[in-house]
VEXRO-158507 format. One line per field, with one value per residue: residue in three letters; x, y, z of N, C-alpha, C in turn; residue number from 1. Coordinates in steps of 0.2 Angstrom, whole numbers, plus 5000, padded with zeros to 4 digits. Layout:
BEGIN
res = (Ala|...)
nx = (X|...)
ny = (Y|...)
nz = (Z|...)
cax = (X|...)
cay = (Y|...)
caz = (Z|...)
cx = (X|...)
cy = (Y|...)
cz = (Z|...)
n = (NUM|...)
//
This chain:
BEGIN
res = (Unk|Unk|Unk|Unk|Unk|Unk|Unk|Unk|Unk|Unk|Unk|Unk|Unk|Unk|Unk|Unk|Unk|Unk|Unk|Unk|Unk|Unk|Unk|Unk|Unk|Unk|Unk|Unk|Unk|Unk|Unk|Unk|Unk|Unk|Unk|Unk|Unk|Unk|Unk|Unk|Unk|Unk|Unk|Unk|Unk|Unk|Unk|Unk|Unk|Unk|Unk|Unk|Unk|Unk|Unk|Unk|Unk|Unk|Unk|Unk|Unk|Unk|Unk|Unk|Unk|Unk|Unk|Unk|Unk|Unk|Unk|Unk|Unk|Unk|Unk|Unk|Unk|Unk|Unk|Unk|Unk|Unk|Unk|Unk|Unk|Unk|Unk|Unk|Unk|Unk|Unk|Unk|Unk|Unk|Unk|Unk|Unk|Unk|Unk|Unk|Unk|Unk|Unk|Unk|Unk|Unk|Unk|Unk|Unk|Unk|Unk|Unk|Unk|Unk|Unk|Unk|Unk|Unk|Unk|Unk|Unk|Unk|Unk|Unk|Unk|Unk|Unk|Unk|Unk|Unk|Unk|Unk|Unk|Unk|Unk|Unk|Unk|Unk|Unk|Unk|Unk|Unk|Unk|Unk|Unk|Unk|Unk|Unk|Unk|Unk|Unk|Unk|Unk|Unk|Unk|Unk|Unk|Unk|Unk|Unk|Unk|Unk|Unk|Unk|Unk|Unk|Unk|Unk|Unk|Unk|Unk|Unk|Unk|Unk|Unk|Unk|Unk|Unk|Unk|Unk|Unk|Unk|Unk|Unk|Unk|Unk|Unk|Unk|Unk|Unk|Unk|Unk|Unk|Unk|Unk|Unk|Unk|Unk|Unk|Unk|Unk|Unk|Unk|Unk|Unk|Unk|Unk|Unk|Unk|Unk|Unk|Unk|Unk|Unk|Unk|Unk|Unk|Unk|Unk|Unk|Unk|Unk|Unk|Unk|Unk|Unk|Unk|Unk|Unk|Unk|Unk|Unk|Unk)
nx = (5090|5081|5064|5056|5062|5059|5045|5045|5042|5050|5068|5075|5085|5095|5097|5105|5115|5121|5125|5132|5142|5144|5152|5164|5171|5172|5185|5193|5196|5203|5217|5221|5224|5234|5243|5246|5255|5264|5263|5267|5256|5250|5256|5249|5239|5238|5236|5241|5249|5240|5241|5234|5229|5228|5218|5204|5202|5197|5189|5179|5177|5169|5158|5150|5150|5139|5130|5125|5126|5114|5103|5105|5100|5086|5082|5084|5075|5062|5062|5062|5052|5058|5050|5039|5042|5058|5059|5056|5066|5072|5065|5077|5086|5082|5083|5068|5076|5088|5101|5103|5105|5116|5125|5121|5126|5139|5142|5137|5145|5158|5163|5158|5162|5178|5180|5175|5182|5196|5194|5188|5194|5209|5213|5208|5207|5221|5225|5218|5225|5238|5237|5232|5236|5231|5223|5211|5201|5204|5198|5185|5181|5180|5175|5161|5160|5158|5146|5136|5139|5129|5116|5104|5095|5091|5099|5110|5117|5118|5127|5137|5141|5148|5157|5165|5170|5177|5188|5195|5200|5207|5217|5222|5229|5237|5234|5221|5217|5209|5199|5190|5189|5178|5169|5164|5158|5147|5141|5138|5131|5119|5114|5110|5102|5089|5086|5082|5071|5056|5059|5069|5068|5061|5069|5080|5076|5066|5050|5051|5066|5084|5084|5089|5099|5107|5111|5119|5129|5134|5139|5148|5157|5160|5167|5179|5185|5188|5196|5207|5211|5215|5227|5237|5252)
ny = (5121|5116|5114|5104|5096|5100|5095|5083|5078|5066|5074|5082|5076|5085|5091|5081|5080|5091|5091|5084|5090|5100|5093|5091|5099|5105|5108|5112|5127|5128|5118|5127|5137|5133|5130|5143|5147|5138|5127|5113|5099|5087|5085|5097|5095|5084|5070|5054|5039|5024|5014|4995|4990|5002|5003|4996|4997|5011|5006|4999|5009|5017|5010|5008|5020|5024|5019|5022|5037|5034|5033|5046|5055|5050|5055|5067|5072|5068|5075|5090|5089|5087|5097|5093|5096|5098|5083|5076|5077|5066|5061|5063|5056|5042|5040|5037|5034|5026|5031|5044|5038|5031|5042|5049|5037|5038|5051|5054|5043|5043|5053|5066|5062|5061|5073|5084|5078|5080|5095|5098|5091|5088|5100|5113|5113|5107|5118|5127|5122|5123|5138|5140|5134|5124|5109|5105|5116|5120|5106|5108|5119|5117|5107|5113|5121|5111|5105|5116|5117|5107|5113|5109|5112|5102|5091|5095|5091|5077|5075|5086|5077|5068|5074|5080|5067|5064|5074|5070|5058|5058|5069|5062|5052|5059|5057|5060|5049|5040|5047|5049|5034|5032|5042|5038|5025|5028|5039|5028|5017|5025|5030|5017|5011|5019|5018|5006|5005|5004|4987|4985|4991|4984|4977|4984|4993|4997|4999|5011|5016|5013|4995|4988|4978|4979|4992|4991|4982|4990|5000|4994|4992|5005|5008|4999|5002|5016|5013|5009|5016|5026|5022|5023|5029)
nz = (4975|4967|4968|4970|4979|4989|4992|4988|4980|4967|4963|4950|4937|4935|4947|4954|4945|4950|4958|4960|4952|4961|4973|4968|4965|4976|4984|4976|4977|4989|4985|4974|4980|4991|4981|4975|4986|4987|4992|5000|4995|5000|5013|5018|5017|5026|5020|5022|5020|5029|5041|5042|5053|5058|5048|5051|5063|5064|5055|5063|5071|5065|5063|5078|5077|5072|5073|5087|5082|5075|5084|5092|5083|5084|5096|5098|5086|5092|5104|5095|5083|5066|5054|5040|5029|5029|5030|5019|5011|5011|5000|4991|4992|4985|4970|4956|4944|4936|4932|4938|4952|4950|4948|4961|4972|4969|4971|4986|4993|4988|4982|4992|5005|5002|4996|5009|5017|5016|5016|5027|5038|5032|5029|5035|5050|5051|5048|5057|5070|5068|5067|5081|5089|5099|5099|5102|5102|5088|5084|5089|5082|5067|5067|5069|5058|5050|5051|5051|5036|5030|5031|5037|5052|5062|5061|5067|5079|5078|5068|5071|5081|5074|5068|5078|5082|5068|5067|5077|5076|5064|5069|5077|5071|5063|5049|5034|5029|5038|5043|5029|5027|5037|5035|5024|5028|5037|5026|5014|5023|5030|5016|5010|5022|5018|5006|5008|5017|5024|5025|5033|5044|5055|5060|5063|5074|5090|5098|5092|5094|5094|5090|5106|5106|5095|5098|5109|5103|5094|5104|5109|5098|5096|5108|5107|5093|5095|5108|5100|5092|5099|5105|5095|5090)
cax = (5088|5075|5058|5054|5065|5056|5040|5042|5043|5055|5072|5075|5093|5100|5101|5110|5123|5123|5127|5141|5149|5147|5155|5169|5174|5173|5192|5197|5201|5209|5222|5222|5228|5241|5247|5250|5258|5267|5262|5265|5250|5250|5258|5246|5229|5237|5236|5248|5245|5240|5242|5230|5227|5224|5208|5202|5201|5193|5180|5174|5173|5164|5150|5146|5146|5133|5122|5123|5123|5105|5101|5103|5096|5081|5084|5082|5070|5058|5064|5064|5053|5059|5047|5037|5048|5066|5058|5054|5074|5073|5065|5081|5092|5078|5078|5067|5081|5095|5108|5100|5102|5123|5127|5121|5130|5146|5142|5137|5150|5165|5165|5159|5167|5183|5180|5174|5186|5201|5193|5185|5198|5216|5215|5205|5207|5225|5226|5217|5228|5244|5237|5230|5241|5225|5219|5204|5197|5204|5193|5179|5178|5180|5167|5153|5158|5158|5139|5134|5137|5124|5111|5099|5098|5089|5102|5114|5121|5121|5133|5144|5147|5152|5162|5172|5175|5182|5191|5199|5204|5210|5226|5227|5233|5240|5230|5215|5213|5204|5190|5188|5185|5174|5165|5159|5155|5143|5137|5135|5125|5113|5110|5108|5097|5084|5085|5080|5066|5053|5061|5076|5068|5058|5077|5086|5071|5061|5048|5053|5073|5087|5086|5094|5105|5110|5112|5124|5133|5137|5142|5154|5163|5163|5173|5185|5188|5192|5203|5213|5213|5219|5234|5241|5258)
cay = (5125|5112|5115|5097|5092|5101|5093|5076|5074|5064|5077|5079|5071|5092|5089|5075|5081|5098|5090|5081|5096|5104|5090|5090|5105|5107|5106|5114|5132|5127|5116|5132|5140|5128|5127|5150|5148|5135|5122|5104|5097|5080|5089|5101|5092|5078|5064|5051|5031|5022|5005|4990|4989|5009|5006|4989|5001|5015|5004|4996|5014|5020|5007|5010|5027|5024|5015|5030|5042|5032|5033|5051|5056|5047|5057|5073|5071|5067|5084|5093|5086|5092|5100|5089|5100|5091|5074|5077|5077|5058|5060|5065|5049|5038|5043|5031|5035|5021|5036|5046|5032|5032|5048|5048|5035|5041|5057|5054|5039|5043|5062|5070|5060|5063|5080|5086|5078|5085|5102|5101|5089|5088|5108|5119|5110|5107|5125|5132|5119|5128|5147|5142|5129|5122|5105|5103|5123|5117|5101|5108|5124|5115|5101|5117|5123|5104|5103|5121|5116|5102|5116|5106|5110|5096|5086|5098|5089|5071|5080|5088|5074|5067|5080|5077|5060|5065|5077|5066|5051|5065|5071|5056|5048|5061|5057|5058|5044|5037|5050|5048|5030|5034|5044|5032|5018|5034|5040|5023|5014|5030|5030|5009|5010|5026|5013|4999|5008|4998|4981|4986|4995|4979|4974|4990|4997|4994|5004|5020|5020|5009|4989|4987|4973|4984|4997|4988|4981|4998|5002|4990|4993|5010|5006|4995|5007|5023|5013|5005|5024|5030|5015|5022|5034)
caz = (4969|4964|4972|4970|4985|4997|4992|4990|4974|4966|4959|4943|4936|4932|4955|4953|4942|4951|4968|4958|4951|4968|4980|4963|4964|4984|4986|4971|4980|4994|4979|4970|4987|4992|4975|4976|4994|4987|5001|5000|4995|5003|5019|5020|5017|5031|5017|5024|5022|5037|5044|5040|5058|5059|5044|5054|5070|5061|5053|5071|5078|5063|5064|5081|5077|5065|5077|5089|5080|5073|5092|5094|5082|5085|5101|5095|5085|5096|5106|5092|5079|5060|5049|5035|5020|5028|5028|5013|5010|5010|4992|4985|4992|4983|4965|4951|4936|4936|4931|4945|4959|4951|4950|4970|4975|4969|4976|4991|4994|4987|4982|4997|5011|5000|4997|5013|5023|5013|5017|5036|5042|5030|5028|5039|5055|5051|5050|5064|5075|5067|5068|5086|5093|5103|5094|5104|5100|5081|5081|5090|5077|5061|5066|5070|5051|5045|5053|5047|5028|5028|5031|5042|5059|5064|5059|5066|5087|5076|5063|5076|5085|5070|5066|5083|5079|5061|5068|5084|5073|5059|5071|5082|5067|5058|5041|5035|5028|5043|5043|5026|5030|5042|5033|5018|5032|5036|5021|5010|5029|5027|5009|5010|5025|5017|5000|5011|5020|5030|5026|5038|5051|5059|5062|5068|5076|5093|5101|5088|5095|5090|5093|5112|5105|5089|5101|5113|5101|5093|5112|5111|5093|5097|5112|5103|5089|5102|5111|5096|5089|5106|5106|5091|5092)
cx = (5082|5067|5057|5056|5059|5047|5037|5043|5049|5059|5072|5083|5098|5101|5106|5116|5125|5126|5134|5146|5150|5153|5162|5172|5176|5182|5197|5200|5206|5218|5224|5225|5234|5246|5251|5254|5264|5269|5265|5259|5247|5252|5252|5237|5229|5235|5242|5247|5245|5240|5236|5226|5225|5214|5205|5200|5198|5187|5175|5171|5170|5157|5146|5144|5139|5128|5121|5122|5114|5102|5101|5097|5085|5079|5080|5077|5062|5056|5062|5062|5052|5052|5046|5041|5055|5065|5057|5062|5076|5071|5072|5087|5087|5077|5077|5073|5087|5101|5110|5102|5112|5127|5125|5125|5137|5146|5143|5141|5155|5165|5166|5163|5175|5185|5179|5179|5194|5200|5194|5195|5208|5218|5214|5208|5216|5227|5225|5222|5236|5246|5236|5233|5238|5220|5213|5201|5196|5196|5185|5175|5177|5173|5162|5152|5157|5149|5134|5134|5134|5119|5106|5099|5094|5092|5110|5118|5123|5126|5139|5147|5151|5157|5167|5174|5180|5186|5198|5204|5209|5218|5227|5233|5237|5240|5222|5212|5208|5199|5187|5184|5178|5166|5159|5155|5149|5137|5133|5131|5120|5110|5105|5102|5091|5080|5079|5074|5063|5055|5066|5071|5064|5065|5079|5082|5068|5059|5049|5061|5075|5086|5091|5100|5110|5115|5121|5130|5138|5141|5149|5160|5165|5169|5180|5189|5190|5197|5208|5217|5219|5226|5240|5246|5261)
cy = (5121|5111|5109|5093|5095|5098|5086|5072|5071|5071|5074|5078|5079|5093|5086|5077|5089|5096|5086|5086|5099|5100|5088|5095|5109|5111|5109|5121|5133|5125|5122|5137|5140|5128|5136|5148|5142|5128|5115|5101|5093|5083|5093|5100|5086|5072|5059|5044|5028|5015|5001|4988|4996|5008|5003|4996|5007|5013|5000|5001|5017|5017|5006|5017|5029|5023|5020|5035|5042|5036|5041|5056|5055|5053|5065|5074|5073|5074|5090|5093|5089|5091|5093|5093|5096|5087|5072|5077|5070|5057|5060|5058|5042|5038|5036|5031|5031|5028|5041|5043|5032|5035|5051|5047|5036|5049|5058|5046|5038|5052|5066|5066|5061|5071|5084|5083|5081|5091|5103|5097|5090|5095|5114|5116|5109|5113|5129|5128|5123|5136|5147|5137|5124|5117|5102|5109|5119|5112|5104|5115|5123|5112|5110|5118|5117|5104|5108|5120|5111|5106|5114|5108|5108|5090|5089|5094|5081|5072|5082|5084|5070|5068|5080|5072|5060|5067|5073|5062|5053|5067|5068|5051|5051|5060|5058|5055|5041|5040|5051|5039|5028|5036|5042|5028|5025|5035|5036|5020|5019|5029|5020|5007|5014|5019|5007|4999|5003|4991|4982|4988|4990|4974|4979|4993|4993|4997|5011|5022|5012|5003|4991|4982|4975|4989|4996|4985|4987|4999|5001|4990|5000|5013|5005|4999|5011|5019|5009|5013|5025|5028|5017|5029|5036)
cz = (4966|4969|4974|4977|4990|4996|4992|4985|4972|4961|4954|4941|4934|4943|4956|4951|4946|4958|4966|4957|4956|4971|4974|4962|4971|4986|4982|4974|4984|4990|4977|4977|4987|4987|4974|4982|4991|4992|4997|5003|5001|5010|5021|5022|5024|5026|5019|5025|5028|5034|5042|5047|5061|5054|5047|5062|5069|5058|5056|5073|5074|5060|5070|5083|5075|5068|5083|5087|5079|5079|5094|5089|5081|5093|5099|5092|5087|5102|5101|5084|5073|5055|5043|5028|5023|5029|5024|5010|5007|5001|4988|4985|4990|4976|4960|4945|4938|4934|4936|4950|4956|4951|4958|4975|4974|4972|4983|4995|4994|4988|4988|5005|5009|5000|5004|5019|5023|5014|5023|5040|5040|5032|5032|5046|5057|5052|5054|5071|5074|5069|5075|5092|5100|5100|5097|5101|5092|5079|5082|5086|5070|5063|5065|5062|5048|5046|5049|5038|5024|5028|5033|5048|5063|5064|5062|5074|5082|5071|5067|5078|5081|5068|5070|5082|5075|5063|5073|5079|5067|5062|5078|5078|5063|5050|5040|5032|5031|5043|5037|5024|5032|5037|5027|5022|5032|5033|5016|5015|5028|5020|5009|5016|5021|5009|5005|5014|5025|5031|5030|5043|5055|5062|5066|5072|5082|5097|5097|5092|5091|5093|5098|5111|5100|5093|5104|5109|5097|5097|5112|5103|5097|5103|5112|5100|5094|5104|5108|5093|5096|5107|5102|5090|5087)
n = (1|2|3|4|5|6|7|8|9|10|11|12|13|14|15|16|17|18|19|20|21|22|23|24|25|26|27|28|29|30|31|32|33|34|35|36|37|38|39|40|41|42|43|44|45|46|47|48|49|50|51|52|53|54|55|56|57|58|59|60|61|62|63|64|65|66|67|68|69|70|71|72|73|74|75|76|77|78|79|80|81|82|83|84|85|86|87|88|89|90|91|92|93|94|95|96|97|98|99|100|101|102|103|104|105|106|107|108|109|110|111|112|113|114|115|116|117|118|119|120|121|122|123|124|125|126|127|128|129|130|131|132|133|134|135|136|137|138|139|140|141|142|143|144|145|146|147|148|149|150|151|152|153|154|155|156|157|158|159|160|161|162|163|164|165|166|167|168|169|170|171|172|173|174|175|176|177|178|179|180|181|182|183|184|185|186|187|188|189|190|191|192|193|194|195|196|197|198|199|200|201|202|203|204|205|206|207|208|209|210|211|212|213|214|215|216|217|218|219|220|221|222|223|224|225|226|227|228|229|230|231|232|233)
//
């Protein structure tokens, strides 16, 4: 709703608060559902504590996701290259107002990976896998809605496959705590790279794709993580 994004300019801080009260409110009808039908919450959403050795193996497989994911979309891209109005997107994860810059970071680090995974993952996902008895269809139709409500689709294959990951580690483990995990390693590496701008990219960057040794080593958590995920009964 603020023209400014699509131009370049720096947003104005009535953004800020309005992406707050969205990603604060995301979660409230489902609750307000669950709470008519008389569900058990905690049940229902898939909240259930995990192991010290479950978040430890979630948060190797969600840093070499990070580094491929980089890598595809860098991939894409380049297939595919998006329009100067969503590069212009980046203005909004850079704003000059110190009040701006912390209502962001709680947004997009805490809120939205909390809210949107209690949505796509605890609730939807848990409910199409009960109405349809099929937890690959389940994973693989929640992710397409988790990717569709970023609105980019430029950004929409390194989304999804996101969105199977979340979804994978969501009912291997039977909580979603781990893909909310997940999903901060994610969202706060993104915000911290975009902050960082050209002083990071003569490190993670070579030739215009990801460092080969960055890359490989991503390879190899993401390895690790899946098969510590996959270990677990």
């Amino acid at each position: 709703m603020d023209p400014s994004i699509l131009d370049g300019t720096t947003p104005s801080l009535s953004t800020y608060i309005s992406m707050f009260v969205g990603q604060s409110f995301l979660i409230v009808p489902v609750l307000i559902y669950l709470n008519k039908k008389g569900a058990p919450i905690f049940e229902s959403l898939r909240l259930k504590i995990i192991s010290k050795k479950t978040a430890i193996a979630t948060l190797i497989l969600s840093l070499g996701a990070m580094v491929i994911s980089d890598e595809i979309n860098i991939l894409v891209d380049k297939i595919i290259p998006a329009p100067e109005s969503f590069l212009q997107l980046e203005a909004l994860l850079t704003p000059e107002n110190p009040l701006s810059m912390i209502i962001l970071i709680i947004t997009i680090v805490i809120l939205a990976p909390v809210g949107e995974e209690l949505l796509f993952r605890g609730f939807f996902q848990k409910f199409l896998e009960n109405q349809w008895g099929d937890v690959t269809k389940a994973i693989l139709i929640s992710s397409l809605f988790f990717a569709a409500i970023h609105f980019n689709p430029y950004w929409l294959i390194q989304i999804y496959f996101l969105g199977v990951l979340l979804g994978y580690i969501a009912w291997k483990t039977s909580s979603v705590i781990p893909a909310i995990i997940f999903h901060v390693v994610i969202n706060g590496s993104s915000l911290l790279f975009t902050h960082l701008g050209e002083s990071i990219e003569s490190i993670l960057l070579w030739n215009g794709h990801v460092n080969p040794l960055i890359l490989i080593l991503g390879g190899y958590c993401f390895f690790i993580g899946m098969k510590q995920i996959q270990g677990i009964s």
